[in-house]
Structure formats: structure tokens, C-alpha cells
C-alpha positions in Angstrom: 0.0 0.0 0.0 1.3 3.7 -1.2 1.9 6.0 2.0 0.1 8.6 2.7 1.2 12.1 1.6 1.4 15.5 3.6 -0.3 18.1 2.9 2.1 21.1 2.5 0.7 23.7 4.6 2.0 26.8 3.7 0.7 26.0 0.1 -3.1 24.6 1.7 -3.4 28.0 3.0 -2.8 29.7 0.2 -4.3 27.9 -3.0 -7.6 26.8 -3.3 -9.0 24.4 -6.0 -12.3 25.9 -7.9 -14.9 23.1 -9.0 -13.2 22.7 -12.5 -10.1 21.5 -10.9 -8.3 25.3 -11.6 -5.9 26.4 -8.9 -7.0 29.8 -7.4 -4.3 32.1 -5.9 -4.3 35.5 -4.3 -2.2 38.4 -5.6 0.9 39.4 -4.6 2.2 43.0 -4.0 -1.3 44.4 -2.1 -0.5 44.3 1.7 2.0 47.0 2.4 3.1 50.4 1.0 -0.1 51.0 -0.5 0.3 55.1 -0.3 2.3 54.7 -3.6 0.3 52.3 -5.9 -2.7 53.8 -8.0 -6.3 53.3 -6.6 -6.8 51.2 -10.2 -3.8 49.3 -9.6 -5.2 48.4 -5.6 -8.4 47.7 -6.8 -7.2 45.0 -9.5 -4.9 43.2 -6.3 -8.3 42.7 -4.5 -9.4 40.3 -7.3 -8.2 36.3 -7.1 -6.2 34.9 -9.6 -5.3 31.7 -11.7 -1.9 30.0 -11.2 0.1 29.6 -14.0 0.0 26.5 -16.1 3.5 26.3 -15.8 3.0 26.1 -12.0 0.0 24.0 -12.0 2.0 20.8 -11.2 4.5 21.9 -8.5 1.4 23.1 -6.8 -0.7 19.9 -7.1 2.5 18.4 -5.8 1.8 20.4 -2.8 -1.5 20.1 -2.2 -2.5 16.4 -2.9 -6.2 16.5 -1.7 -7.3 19.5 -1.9 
């Protein structure tokens, strides 16, 4: 029988599967030194993103049953 795997869970916190099996991550740059960024640019960090296809199977690697 195949061991379990762990769950990394730095990676569980951040990603989250949607119901078509995509990969849902939130966007960097939009928790600090705000003063400087335009209200359009701050406004467009609030909104979720996809990962990467590139990415999509390092992060699968990390989140095995999510």
C-alpha cells in the first residue's frame, strides 16, 4: 500500500482548488506600501487569480487532496 502524503501547509493556505479543478491564488504585492500604488492598480490586487499552467503541477505536488 502507497503512504500517505502530507499536505504542504503553507501551500493549503494559500491555494484553493475551484470546482473545475483550476488552482486559485491571491495576488501578490497588495498588503503593504499602499500610499504609492494607483487606486486602479489596488483595486485590480483585491481580485483572485489563476496560477500559472506552468506552475500547476508543483502546486498539485503540494496540495495532494485538496
Amino acid at each position: 500500500m502507497m503512504p500517505k502524503l502530507k499536505t504542504n501547509r503553507g501551500a493549503a493556505k494559500r491555494f484553493n482548488l475551484t470546482k473545475g479543478g483550476k488552482i486559485k491564488r491571491r495576488k501578490a504585492y497588495g498588503s503593504h506600501l499602499l500610499t504609492k500604488k494607483t487606486a486602479k492598480r489596488k483595486r485590480n490586487l483585491r481580485r483572485n487569480d489563476l496560477i500559472s499552467p506552468a506552475d500547476k503541477k508543483k502546486v498539485k505536488r503540494l496540495i495532494p487532496y485538496a
